[in-house]
PAPA-465700 format. One record per residue: x, y, z of N, C-alpha, C, O, CB in turn; residue in three letters. Coordinates in steps of 0.001 Angstrom, whole numbers, plus 500000, padded with zeros to 6 digits. Atoms other than C-alpha are relative to their C-alpha. Glycine has a CB too. Example, Ala and Ser with C-alpha at 12.3 -4.5 7.8 and 13.67 -1.06 7.14 Angstrom:
# residues 2
500890498810500000512300495500507800500900501200500000501936501181500665499008500027501246ALA/499180498810499940513670498940507140499230501090500730499739502198500899500414500462498585SER/
This chain:
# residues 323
499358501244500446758532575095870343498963498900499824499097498106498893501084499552501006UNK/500805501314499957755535572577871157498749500580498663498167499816497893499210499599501976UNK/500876499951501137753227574973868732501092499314498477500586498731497519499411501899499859UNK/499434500410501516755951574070865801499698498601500109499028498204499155501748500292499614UNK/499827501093499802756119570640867025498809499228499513498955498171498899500343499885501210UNK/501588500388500401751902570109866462500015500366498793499545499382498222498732500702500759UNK/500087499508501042752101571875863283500611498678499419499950497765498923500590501393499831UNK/499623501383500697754516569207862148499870498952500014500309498137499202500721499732499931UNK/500485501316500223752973566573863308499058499979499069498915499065498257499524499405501093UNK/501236500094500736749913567747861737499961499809498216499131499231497513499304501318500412UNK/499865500384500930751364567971858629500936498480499571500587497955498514500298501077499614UNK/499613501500500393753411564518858305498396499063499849498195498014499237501169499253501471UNK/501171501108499902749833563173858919498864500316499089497838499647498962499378499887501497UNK/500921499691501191748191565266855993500765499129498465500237498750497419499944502001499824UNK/499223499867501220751124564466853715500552498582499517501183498312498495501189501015500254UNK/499189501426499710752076560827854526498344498809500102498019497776499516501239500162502048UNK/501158500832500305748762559468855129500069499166502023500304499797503054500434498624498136UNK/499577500400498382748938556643858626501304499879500082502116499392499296499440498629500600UNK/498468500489499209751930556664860821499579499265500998498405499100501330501043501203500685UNK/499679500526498599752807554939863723500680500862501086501720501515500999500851498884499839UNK/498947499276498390753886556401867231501443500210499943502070501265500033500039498910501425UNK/498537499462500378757233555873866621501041499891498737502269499824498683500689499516500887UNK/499534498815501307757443556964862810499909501179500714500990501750500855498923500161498488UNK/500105498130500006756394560489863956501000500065501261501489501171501490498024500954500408UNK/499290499810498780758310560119866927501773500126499818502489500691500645499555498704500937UNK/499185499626500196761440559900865163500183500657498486501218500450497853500620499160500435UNK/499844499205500739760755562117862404499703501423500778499940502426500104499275499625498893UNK/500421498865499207759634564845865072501180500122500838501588501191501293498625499827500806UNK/498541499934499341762913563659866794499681500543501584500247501515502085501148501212499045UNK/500086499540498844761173563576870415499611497890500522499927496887499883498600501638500165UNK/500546500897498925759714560647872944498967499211499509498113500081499335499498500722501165UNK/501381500565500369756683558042871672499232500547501104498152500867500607499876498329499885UNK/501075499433499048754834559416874904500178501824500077499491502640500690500280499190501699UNK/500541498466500699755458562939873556498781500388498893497882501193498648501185500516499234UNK/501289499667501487753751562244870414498999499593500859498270500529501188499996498896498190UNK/501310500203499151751052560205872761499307501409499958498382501840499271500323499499501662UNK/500676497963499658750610564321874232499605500224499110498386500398499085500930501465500294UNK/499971498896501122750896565761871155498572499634499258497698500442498944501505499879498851UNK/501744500765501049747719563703869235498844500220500893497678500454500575499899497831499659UNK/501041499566499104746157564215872448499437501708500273498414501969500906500537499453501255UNK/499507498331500329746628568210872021499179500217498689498093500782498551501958500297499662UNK/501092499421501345745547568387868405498720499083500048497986499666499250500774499790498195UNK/501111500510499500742467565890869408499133500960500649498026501206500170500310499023500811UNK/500651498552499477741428568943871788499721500948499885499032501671500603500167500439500485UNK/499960498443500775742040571751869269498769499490499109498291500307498322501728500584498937UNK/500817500334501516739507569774866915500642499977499208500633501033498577499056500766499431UNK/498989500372500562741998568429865086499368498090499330499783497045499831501398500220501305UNK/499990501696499891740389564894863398500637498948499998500444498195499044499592499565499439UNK/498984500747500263742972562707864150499593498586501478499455498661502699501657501153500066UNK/500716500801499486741784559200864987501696498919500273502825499152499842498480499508498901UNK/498536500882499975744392555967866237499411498282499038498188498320498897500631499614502303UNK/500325500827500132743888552559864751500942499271500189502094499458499799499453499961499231UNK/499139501329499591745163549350866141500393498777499687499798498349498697499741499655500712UNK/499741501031500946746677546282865394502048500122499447502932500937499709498641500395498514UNK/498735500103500827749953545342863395500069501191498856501111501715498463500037498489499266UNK/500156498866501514748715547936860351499681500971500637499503501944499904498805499779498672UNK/500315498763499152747882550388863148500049501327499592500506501638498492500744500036500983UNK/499043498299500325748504554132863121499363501106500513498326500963501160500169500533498291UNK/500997498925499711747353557401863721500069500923498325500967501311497578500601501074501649UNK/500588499349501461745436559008860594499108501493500487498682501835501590498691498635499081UNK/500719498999500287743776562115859570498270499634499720498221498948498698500752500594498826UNK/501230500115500736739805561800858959499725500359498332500157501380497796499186500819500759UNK/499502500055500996739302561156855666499301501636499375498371502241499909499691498496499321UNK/500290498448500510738958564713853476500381501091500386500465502099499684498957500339500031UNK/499226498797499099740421566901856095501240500310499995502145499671500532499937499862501246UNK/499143499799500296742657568935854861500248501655500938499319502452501069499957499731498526UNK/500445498275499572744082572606856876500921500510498712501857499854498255500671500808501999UNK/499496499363500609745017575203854419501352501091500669501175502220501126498920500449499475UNK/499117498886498894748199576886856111500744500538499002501183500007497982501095499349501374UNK/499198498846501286749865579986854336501165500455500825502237500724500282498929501669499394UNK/499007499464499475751812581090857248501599499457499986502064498581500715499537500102501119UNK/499075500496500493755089580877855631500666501487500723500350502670500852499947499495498336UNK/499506498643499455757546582645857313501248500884498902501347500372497787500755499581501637UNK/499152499053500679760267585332855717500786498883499181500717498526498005500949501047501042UNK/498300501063500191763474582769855715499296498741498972499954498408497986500848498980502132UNK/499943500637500939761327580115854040499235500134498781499218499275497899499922499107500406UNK/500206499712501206759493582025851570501230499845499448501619498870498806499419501177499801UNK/498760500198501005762793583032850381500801498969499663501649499185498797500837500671500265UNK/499305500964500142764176579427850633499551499199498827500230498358498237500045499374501131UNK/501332500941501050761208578033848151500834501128498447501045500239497622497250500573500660UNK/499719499249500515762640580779845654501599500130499696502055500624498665499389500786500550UNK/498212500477500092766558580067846002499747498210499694500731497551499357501163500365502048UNK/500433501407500542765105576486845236500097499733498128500683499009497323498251499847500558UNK/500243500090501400764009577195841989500736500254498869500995501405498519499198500571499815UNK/498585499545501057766609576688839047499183500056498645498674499035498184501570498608499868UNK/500077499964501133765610578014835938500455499113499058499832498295498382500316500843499836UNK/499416501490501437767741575886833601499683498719500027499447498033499032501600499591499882UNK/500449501537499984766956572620835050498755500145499480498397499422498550499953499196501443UNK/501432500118500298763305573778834863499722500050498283498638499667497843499211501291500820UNK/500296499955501537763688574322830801500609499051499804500274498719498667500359501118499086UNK/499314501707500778765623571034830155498705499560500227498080499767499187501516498773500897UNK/501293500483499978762181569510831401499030500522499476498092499726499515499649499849500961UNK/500976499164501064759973571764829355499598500831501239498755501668500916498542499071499002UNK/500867499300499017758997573342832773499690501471500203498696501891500795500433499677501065UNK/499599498485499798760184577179832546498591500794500500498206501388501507500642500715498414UNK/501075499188499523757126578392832078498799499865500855498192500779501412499596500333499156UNK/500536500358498565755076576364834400500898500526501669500746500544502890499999498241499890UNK/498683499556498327757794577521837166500039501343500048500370501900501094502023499525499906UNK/499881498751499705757606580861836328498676500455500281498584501516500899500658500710499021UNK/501424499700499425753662580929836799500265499804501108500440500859501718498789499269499612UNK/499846499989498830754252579497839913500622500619501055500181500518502199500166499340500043UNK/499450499509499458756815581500841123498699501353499913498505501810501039501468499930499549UNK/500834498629500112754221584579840347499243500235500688499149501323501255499371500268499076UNK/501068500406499245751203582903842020500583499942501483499728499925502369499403498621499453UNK/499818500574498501752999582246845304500972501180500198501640500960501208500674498208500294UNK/499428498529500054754825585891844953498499500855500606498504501566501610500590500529498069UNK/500974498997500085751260587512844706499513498826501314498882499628502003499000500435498290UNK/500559500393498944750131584934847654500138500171501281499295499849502118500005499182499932UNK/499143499632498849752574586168850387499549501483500201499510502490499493501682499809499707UNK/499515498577499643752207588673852540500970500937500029502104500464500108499921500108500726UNK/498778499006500391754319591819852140501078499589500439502122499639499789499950501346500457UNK/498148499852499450757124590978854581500686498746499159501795498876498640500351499635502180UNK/499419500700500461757503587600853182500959500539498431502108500664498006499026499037500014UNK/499946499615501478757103588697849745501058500872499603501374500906498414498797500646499585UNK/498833498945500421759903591319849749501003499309500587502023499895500224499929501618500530UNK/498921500948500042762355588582851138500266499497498879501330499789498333499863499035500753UNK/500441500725501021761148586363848314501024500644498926502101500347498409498359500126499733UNK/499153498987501582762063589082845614501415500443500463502246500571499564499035501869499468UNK/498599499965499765765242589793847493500879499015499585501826499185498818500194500093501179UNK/499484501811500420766276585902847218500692500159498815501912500127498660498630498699499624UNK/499738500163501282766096586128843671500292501124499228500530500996498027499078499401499490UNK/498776498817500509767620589314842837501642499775500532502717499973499967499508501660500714UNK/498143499956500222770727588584844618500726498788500345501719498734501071500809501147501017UNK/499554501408499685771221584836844599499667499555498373498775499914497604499018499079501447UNK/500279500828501309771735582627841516501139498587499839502343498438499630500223501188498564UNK/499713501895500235772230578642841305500483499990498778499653499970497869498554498791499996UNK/499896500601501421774312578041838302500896498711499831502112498535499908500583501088499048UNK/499127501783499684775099574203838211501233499305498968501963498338499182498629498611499808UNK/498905500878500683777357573321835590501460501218500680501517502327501212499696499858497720UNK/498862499971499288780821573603836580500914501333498724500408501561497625500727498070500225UNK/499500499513500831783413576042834883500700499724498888501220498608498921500354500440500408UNK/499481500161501188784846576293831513499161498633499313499746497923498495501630499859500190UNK/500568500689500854781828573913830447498837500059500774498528500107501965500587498742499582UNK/501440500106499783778409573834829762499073498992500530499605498152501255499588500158499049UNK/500753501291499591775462571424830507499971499213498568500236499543497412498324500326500683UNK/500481501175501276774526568326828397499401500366498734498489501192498766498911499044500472UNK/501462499740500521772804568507825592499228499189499858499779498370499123499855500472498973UNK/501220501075499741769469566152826025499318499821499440498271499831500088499299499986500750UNK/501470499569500529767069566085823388498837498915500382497666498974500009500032500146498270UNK/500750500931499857765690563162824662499556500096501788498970499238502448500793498675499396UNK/500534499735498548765145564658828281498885499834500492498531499228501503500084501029500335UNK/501469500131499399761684565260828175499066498847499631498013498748500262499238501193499626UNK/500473501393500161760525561955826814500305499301501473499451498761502176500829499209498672UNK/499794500944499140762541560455829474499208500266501131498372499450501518501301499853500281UNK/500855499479499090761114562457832146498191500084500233497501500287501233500466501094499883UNK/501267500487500248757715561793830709499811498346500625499269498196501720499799500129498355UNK/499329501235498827758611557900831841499657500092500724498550499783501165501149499766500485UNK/499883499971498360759291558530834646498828500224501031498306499596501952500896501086500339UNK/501906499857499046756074560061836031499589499257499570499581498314500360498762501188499915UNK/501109501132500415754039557889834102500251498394500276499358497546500282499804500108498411UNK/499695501228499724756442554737834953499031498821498731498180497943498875499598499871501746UNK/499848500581500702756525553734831492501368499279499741502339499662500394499554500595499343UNK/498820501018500086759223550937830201500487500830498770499687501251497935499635498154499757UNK/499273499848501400761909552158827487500591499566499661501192498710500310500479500659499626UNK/498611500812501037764210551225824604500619500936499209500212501739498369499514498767498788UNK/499188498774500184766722553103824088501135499099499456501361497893499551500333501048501426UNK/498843500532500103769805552966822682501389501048500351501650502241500195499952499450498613UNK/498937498841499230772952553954824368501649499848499465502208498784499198500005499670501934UNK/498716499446499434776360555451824342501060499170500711500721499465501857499653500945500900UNK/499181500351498440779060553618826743501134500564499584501623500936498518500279498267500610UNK/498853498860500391781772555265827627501010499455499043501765500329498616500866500531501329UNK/498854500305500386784190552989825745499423500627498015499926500117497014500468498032500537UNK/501040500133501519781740554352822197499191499027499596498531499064498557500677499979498829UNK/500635501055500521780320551259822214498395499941500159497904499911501288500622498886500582UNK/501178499980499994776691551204821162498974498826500667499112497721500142499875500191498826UNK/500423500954499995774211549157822939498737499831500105498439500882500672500500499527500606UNK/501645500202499817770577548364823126499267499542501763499640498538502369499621498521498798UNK/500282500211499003768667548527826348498459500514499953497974501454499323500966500505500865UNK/501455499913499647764947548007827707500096500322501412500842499613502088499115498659499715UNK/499937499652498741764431549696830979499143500442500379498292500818499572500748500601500319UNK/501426499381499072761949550924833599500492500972500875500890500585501974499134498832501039UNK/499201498627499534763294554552834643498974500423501344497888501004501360500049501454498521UNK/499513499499498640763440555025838236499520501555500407498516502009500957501651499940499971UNK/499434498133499836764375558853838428500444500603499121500371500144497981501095500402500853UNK/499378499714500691766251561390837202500884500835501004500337501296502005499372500430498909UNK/499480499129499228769096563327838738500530500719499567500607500518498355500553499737500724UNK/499261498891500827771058566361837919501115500599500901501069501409501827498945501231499504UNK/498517500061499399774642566242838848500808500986499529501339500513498524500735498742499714UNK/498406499453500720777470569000837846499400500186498755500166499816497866501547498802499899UNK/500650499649501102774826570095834946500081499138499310500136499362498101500282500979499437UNK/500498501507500975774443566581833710498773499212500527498590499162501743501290498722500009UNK/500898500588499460771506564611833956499982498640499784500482498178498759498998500520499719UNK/499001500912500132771637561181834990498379499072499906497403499796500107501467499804501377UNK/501060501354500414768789558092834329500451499245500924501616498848500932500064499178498443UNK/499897501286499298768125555641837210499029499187499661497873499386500034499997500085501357UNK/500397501268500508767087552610835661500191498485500293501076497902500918500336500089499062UNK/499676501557499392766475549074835903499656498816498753498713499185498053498817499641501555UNK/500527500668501650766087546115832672498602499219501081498831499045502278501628498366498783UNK/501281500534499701762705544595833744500154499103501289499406499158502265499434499194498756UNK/500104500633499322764129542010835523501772500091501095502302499120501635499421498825499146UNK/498759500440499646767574542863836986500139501582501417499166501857502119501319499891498256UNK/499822499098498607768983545978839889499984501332498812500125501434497594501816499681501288UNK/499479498719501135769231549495838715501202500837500346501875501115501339498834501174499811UNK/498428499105500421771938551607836839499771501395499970498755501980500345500689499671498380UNK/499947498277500371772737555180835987500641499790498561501623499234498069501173501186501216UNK/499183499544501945772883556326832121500037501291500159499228501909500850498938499680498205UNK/500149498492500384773856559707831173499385500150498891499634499569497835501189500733499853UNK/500902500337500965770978560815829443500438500891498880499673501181497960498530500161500440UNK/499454499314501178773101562794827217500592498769498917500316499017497743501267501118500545UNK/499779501397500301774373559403825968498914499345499089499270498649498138500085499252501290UNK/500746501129500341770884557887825065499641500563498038498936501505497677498368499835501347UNK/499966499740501730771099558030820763498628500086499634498097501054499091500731498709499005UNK/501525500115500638767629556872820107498790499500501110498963498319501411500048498770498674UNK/501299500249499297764231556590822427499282499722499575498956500291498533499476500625500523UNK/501124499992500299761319554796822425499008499967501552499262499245502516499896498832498965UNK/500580501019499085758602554722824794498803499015499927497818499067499191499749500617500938UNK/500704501364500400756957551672825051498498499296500677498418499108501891501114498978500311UNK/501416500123499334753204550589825709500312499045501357501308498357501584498754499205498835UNK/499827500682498462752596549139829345500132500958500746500334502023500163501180499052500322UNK/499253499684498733753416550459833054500665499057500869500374497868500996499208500576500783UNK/499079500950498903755825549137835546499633500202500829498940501218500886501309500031500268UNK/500109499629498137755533548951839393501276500228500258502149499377500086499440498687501209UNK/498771500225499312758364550779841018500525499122501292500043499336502404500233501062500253UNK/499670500220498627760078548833843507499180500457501460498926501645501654501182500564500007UNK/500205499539498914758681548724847022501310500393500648502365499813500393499249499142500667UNK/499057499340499713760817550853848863501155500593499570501902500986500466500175499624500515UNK/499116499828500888763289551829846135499761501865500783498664502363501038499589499368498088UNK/499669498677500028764415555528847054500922500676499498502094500404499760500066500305500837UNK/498909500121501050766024557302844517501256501340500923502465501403500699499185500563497964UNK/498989499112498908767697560212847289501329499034499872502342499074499172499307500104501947UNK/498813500776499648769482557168849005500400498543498763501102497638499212499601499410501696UNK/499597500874501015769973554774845820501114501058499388502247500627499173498689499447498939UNK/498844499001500399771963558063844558501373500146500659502446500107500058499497501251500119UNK/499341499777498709773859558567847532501026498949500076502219499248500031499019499952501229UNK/499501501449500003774919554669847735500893499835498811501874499092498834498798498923499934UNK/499773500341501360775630554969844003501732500702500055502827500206499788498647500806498760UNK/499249498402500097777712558543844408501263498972500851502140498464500152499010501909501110UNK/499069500172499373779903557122847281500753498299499934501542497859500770499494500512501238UNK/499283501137500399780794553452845423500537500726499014501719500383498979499294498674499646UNK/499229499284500958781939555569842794500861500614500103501831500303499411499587500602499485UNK/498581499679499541784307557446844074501183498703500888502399498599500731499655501301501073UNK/499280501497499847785487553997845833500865499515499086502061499232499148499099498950500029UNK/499586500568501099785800552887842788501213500654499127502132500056498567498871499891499289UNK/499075498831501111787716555901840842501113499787500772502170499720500144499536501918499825UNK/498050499695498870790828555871843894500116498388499478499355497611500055500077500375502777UNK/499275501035499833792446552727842624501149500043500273501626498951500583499959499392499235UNK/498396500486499295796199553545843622499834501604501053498955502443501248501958499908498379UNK/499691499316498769797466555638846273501644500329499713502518499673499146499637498980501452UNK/498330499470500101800780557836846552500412501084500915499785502137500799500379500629498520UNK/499613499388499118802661559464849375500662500864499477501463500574498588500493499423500824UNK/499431498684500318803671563223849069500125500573500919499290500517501821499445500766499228UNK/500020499172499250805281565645850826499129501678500003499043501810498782501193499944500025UNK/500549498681500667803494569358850487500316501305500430499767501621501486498679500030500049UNK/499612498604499744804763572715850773499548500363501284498755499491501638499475500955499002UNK/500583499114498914803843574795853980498826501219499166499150502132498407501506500870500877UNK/501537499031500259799981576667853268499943500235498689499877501283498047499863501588500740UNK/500391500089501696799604574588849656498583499571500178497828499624499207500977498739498915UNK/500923500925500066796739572719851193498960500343499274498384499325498888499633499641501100UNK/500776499329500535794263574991849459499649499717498476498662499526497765500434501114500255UNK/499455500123501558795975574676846283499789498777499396499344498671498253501490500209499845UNK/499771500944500245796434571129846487498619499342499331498461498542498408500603499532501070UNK/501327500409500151792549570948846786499280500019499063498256499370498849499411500419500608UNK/500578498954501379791848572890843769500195498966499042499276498565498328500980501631499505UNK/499467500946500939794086570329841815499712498476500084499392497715499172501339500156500053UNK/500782501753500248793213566790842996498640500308500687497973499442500121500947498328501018UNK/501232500277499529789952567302844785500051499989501590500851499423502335499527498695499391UNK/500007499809498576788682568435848145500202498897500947501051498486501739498865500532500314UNK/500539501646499220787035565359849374501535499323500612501949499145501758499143498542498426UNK/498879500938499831790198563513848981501215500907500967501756500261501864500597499488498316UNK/499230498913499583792406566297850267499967500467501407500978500639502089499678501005499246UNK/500528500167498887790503566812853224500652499013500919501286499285501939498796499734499768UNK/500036501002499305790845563489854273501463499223500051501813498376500873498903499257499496UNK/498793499649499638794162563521853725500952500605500712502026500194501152500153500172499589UNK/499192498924498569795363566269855923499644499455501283500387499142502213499393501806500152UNK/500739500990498575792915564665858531500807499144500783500784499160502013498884498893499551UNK/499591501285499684795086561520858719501504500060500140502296499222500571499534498993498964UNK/498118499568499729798715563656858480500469500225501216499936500867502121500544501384499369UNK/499578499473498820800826563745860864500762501684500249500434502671499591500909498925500354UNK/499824498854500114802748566568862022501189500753499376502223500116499175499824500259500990UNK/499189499867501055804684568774860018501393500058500161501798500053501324499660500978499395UNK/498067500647499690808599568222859840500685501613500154500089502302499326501077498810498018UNK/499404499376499745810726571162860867499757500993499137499443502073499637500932499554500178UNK/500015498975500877810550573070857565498050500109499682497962500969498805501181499529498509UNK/501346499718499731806507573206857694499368499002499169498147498962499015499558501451499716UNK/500434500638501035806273570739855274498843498607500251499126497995501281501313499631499355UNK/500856500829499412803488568152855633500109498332498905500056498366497676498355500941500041UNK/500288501727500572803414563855854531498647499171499735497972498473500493500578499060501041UNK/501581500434500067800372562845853177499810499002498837500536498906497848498949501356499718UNK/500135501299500794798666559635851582498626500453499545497603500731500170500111498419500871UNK/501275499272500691796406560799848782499665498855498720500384498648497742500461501847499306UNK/500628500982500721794301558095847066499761500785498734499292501919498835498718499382500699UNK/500086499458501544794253558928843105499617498540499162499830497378499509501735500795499383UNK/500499500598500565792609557502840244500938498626499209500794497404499254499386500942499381UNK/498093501388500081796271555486838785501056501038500036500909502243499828500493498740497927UNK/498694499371500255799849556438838893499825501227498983499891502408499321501026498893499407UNK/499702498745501472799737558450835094498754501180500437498971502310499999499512499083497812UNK/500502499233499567796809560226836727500535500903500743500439502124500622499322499594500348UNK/499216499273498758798923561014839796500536501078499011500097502228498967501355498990500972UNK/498993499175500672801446562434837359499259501508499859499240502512500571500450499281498453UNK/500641498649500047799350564852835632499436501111500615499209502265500255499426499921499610UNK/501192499093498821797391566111838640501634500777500738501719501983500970498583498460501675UNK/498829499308498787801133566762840804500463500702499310500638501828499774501190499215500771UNK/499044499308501049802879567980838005500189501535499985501196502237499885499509499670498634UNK/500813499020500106800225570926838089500472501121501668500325502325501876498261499190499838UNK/499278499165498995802000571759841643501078500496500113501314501182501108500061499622500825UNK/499542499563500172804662572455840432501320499579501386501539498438501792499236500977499602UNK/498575500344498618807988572746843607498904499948501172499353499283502105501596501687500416UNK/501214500515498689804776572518846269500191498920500542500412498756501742498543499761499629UNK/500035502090499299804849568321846482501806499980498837502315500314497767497578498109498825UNK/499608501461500858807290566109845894499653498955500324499213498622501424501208499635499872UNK/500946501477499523806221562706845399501567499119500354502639499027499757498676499006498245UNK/499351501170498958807765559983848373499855498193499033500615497283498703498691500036501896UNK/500010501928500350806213556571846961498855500433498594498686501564498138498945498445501849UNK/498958500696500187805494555116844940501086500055499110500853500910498256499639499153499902UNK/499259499717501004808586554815842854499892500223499264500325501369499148500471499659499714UNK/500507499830501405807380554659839347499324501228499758499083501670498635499095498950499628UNK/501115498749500208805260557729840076501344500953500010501663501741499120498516500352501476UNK/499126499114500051808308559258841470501073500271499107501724501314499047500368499935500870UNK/499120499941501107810442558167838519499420500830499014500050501803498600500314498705499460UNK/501283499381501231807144559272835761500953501861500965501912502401500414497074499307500515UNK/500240498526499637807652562795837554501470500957499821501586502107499399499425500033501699UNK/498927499376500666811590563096837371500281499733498222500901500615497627501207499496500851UNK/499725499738501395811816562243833661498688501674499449498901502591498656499589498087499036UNK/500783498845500108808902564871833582500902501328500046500817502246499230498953499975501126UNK/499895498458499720810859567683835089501424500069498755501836501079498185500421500529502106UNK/499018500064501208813760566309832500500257500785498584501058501581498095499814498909499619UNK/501050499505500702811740566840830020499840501809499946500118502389498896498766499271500691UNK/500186498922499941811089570236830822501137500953500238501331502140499976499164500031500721UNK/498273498834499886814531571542831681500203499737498574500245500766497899501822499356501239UNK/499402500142501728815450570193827978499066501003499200499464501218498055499768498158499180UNK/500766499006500914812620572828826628500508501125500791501020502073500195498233499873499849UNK/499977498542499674813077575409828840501531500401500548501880501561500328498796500327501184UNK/498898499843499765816600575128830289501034500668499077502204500783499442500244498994500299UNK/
């Protein structure tokens, strides 16, 4: 346990550059007078790892000293290899840089790894877009993604969802790849940043100059922040239903786990005939409709009225065709 523990210190401090006592201390997820030990430990192995003091303090690596470590074990060869998605890697022009690499670090492993490795990827396969539809199409992907590393400024012109065309100068962030769409985190020179779908962007330029990204801007948790105001945002009404006895499955399939989940979570218990009462946040009423409809005698909808009225002219409706 304490050899993994040195290993990882040793590398946060190749890979990160100076820390402090208690950065590594809670990225190692132990004691500041553990790490103390621990620097004192690889100090004794011949390990160059010096402290410097002060407010800008830290403990650093000597400069140039790098260790070469290969010992990769079975589980995460094969994890580096269930990593690697083909399709994303050809939207970025990457395929065939990714498939050298996968070759080079195939032929670099020792046998045991190496026959995990090739196991991985014989009987595992990442395919990100969702069913009954494909991914984006992007032609302007790899420009953008060019950007991005280089933290050039663009002008683009975009898409919104209402069709409306508009003109925008921006300094691209990231890129993410959601549900086989890829998404543009951006910012206009002087304002916060957005998300475009870069399937959206009509016309690209990029434009002479570089930007400075943000200090501290992280596009992980800027995603994350983004992801979970958005769904905030999408539940604007709410509607109480009763639900069959062992639909919950079903129910999930049709409006969405997340929400579904957290719905049963908050139900109480079920009424005599097994049936369960639940308050399930939806995007509006005419949404509700369509999504319950799809359950068929499973729910009926309790509140609110209008939903529950929308749903009996619905079944009206349907006795007059099929009745």
């Amino acid at each position: 346990m304490r050899a993994s523990r040195l290993l990882s210190l040793l590398l946060l401090l190749q890979t990160r550059g100076r820390m402090t006592a208690p950065e590594l201390a809670a990225e190692l997820e132990v004691s500041v007078r553990t790490v103390y030990r621990d620097v004192e430990a690889l100090s004794a192995a011949g390990v160059p790892v010096y402290a410097d003091r002060g407010p800008a303090g830290g403990y650093q690596l000597l400069d140039g000293y790098r260790t070469r470590l290969n010992g990769l074990t079975a589980e995460e060869a094969s994890s580096l290899f269930l990593a690697g998605l083909p399709g994303p890697a050809a939207d970025l022009g990457m395929a065939e840089v990714a498939a050298t690499a996968e070759l080079k670090l195939l032929a670099a492993l020792p046998p045991e790894p190496r026959s995990h490795a090739s196991r991985m990827r014989e009987r595992f396969l990442l395919d990100v877009p969702g069913w009954y539809r494909s991914g984006d199409d992007v032609p302007h992907l790899g420009e953008v993604a060019e950007a991005v590393w280089d933290q050039r400024p663009l002008h683009m012109t975009y898409r919104r969802w209402g069709q409306q065309e508009v003109d925008r100068v921006v300094h691209p962030y990231g890129l993410v790849l959601k549900g086989g769409s890829w998404y543009l985190v951006a910012a206009p020179p002087d304002g916060s940043p957005r998300t475009y779908r870069v399937a959206r962007v009509l016309t690209l330029e990029t434009l002479p100059g570089h930007f400075q990204r943000p200090e501290g801007f992280e596009l992980a948790a800027f995603w994350n922040a983004y992801a979970k105001e958005f769904r905030e945002r999408m539940y604007t009404a709410e509607c109480v239903i009763k639900l069959a006895p062992g639909r919950g499955e079903l129910l999930a399939y049709t409006v969405g786990r997340d929400v579904v989940e957290t719905a049963l979570a908050a139900a109480g218990a079920p009424d005599p005939e097994g049936w369960l009462t639940l308050t399930l946040p939806v995007e509006s009423i005419k949404h509700a409709r369509w999504l319950l409809l799809r359950m068929g005698a499973d729910v009926e909808v309790l509140e609110p009225p209008e939903l529950r009225a929308m749903m009996r002219e619905a079944v009206a409706e349907l006795n007059k065709l099929y009745g």
